[in-house]
LONUMAR-740462 format. One record per residue: residue in three letters; x, y, z of N, C-alpha, C in turn. Coordinates in steps of 0.1 Angstrom, whole numbers, padded with zeros to 4 digits, always signed. Layout:
N
ALAXYZXYZXYZ
...
end
This chain:
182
UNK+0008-0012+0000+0000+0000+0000+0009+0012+0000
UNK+0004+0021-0008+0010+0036-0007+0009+0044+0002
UNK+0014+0050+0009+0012+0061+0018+0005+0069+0014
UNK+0005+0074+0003-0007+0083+0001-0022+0078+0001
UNK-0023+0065+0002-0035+0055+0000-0046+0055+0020
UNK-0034+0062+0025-0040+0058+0040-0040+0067+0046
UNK-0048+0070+0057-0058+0078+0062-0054+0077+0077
UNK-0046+0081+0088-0048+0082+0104-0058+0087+0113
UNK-0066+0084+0118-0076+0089+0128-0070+0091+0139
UNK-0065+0101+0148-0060+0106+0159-0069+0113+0164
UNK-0058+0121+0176-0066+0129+0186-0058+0143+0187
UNK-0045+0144+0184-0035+0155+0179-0035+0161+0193
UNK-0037+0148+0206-0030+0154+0217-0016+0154+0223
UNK-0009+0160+0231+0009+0162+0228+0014+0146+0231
UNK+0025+0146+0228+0026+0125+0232+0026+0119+0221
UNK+0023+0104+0224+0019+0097+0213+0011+0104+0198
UNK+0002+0110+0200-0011+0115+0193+0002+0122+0181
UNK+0008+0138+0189+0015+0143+0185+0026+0136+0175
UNK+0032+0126+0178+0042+0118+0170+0034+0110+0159
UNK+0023+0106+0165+0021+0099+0150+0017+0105+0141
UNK+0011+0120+0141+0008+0128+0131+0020+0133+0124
UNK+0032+0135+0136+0043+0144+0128+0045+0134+0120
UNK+0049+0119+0122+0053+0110+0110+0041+0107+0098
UNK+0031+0104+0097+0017+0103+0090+0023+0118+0081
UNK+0025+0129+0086+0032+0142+0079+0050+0136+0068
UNK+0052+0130+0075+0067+0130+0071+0065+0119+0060
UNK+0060+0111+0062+0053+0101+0053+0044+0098+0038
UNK+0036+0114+0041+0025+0115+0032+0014+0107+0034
UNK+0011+0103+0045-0006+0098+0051-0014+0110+0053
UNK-0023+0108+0048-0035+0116+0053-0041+0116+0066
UNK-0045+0129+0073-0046+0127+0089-0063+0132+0095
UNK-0067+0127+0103-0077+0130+0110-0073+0139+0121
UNK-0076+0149+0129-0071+0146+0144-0085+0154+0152
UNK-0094+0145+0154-0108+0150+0163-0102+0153+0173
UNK-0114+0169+0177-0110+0175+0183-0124+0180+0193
UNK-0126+0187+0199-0139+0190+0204-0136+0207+0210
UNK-0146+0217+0209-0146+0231+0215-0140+0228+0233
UNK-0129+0239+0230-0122+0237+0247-0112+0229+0247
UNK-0112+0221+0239-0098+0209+0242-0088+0222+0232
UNK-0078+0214+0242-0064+0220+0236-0053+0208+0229
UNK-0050+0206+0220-0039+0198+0216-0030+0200+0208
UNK-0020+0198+0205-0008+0197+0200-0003+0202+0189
UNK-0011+0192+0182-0014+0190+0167-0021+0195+0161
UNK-0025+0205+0153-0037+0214+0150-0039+0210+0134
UNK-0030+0206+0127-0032+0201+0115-0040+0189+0113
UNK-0053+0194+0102-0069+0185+0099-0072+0181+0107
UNK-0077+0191+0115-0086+0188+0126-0100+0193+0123
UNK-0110+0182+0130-0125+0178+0131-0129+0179+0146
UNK-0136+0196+0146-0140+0195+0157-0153+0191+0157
UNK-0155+0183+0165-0168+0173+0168-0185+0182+0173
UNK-0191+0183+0173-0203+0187+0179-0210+0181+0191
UNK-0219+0186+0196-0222+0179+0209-0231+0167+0207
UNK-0236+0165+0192-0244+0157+0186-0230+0147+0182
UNK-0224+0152+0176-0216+0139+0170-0211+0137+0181
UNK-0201+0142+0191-0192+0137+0209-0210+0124+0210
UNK-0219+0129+0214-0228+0121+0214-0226+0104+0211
UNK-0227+0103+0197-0228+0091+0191-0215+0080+0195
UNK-0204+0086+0205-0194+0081+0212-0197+0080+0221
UNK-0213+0079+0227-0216+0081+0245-0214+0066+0248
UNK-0210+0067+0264-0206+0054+0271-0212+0058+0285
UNK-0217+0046+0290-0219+0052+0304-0204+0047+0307
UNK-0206+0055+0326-0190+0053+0331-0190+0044+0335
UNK-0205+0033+0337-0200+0024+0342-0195+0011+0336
UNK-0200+0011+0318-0193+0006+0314-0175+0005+0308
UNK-0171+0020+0311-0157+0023+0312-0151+0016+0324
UNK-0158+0024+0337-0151+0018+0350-0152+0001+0347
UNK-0160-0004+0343-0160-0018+0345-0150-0028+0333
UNK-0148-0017+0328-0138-0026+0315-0124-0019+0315
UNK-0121-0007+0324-0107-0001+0325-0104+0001+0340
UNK-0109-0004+0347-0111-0007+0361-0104+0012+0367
UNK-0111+0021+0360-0108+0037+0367-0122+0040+0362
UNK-0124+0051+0377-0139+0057+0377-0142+0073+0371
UNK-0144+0076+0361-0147+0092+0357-0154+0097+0355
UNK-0164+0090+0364-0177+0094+0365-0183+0111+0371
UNK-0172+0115+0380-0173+0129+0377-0163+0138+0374
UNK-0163+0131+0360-0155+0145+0351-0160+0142+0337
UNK-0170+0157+0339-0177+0158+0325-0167+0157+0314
UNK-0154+0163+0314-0145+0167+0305-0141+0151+0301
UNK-0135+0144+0307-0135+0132+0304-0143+0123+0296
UNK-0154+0123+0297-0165+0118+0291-0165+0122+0274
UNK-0159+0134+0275-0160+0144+0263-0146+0135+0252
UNK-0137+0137+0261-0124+0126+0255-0127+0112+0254
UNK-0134+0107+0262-0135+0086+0255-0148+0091+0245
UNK-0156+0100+0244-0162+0103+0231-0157+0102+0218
UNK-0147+0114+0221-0138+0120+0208-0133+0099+0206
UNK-0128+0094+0218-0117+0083+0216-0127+0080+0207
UNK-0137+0075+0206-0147+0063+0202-0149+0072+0182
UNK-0149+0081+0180-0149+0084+0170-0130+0081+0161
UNK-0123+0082+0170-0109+0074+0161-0109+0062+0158
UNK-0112+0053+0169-0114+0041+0168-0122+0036+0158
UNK-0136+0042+0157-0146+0038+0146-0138+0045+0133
UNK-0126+0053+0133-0123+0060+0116-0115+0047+0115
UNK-0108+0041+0122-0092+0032+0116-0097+0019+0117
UNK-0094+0006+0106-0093-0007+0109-0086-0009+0116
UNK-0072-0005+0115-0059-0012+0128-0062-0002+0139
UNK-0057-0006+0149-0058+0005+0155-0043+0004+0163
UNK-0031+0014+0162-0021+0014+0172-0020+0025+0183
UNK-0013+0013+0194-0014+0024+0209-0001+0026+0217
UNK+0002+0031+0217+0017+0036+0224+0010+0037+0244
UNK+0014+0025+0254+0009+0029+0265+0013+0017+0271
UNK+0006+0008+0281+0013+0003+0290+0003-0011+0290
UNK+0007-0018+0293-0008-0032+0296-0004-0035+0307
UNK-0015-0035+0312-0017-0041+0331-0017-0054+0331
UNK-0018-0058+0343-0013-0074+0342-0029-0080+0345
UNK-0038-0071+0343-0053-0077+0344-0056-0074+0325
UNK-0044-0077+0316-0051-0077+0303-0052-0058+0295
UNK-0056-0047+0308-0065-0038+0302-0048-0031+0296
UNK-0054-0016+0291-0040-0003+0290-0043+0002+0303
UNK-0033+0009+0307-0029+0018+0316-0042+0034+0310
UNK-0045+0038+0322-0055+0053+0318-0062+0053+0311
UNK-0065+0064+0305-0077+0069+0293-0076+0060+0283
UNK-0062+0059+0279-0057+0050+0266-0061+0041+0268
UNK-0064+0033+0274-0073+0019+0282-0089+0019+0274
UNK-0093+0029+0270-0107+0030+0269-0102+0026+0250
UNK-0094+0037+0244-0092+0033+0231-0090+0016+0227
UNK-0082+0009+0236-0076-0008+0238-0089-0015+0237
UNK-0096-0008+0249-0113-0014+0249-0120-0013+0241
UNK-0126-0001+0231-0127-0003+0217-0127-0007+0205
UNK-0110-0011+0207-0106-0017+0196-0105-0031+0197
UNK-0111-0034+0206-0116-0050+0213-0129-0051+0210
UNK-0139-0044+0210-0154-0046+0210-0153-0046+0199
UNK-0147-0035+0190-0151-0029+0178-0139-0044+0165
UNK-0133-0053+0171-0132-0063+0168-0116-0060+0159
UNK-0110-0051+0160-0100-0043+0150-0088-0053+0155
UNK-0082-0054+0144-0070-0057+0146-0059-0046+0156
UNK-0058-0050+0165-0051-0041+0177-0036-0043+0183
UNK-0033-0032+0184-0016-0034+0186-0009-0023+0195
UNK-0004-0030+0205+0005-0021+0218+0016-0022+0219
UNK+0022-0009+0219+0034-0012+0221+0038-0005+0237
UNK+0044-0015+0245+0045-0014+0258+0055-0010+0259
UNK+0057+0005+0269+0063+0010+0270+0073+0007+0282
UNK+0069+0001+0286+0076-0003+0302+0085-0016+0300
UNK+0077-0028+0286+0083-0039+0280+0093-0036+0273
UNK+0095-0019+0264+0097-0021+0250+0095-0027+0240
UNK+0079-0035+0238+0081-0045+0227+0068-0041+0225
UNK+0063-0046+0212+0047-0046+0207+0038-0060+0209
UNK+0030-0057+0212+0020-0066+0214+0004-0067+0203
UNK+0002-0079+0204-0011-0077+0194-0020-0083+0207
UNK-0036-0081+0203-0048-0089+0210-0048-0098+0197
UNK-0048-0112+0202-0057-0125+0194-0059-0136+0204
UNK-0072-0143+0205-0077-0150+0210-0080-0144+0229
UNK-0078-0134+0229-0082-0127+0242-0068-0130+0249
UNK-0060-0126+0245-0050-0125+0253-0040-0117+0247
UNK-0027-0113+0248-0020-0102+0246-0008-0115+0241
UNK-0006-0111+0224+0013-0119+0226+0020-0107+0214
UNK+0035-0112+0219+0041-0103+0209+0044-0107+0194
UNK+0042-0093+0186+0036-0092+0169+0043-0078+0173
UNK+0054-0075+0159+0057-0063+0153+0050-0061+0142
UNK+0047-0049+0144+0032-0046+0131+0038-0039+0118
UNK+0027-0038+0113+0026-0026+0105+0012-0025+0096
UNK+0018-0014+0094+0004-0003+0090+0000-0011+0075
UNK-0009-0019+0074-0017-0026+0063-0029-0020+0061
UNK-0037-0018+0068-0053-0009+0061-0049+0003+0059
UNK-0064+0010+0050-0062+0026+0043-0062+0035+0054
UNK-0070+0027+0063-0075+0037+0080-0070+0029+0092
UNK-0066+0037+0098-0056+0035+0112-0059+0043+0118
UNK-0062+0039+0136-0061+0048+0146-0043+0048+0152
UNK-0040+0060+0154-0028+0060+0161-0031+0066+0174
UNK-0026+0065+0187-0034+0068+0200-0026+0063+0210
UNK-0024+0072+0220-0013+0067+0232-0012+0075+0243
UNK-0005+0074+0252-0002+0078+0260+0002+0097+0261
UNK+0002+0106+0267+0006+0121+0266+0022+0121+0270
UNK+0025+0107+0278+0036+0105+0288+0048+0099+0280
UNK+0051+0105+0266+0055+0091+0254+0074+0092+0260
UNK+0081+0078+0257+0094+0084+0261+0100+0081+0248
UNK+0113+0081+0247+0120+0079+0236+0116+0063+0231
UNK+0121+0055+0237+0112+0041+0233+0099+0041+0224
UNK+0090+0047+0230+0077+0050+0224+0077+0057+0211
UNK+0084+0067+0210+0085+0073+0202+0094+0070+0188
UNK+0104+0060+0193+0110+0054+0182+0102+0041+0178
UNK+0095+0035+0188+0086+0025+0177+0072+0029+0174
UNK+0073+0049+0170+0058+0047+0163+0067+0053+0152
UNK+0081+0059+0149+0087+0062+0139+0091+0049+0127
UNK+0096+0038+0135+0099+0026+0133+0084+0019+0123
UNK+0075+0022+0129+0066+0015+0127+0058+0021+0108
UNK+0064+0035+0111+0059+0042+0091+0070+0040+0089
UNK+0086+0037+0091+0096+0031+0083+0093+0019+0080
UNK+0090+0007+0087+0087-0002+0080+0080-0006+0071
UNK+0065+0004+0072+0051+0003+0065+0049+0011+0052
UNK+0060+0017+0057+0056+0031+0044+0073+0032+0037
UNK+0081+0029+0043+0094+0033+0038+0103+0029+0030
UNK+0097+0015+0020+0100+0009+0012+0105+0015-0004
end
């Protein structure tokens, strides 16, 4: 596939979000980065700010967040507003990659936990790369093994952590050298 053939769905927050746009940029991918009134991010290039009707069509109760990312955000409206926006990247990308951490109960670490969750219901080919392991991981058969990826569908979510370190950041560079740098 050509890089100009493929499409990133982001969130163009600083971190992970930030890096995979700058590369998707360096690359010649085409970029999403939903955004919503009030949020502040990073990345301000093709950005989709969301409406309170479309944030909508992302709704979750918190309890089924808290019960599938074992943290409660039940009072923070602002929150609610971000696993919205999350739910509209996830539904743009087939693959979906995450730059963040996996807990030893299966889920991601934080907010990024809700995108993992997603891309689990939403049935996507899903890919972490653990920042604490330094290695990537895929979901198949409900469990977590390691798979170095790459970017095969037109549409990809890229999504991660705010907290990215050099590790992280060289395997989301690594990852459009592989896919795209042929």
């Amino acid at each position: 596939m050509n890089a100009s053939d493929a499409t990133l769905y982001s969130g163009g927050a600083r971190g992970a979000e930030a890096v995979f746009g700058e590369n998707a940029a360096k690359f010649g991918v085409s970029e999403v980065n939903y955004t919503f009134d009030g949020h502040h991010i990073a990345r301000k290039e093709h950005t989709v700010t969301l409406t309170d009707a479309e944030l909508a069509k992302g709704d979750v109760t918190m309890n089924e967040v808290s019960s599938r990312i074992g943290r409660d955000y039940s009072k923070s409206p602002w929150m609610r507003r971000i696993l919205q926006s999350i739910w509209h990247q996830i539904n743009g990308g087939f693959q979906v990659f995450i730059i963040g951490t996996i807990n030893s109960d299966g889920t991601v670490k934080g907010g990024t936990g809700w995108a993992a969750e997603l891309g689990k219901m939403f049935n996507r080919p899903l890919y972490v790369f653990d920042q604490e392991k330094g290695d990537w991981f895929t979901w198949k058969n409900d469990t977590w093994s390691h798979e170095i990826p790459e970017i095969s569908a037109r549409t990809f979510c890229g999504t991660g952590t705010r907290n990215l370190t050099e590790a992280g950041e060289k395997a989301i560079e690594d990852l459009f050298e592989r896919s795209f740098g042929k």
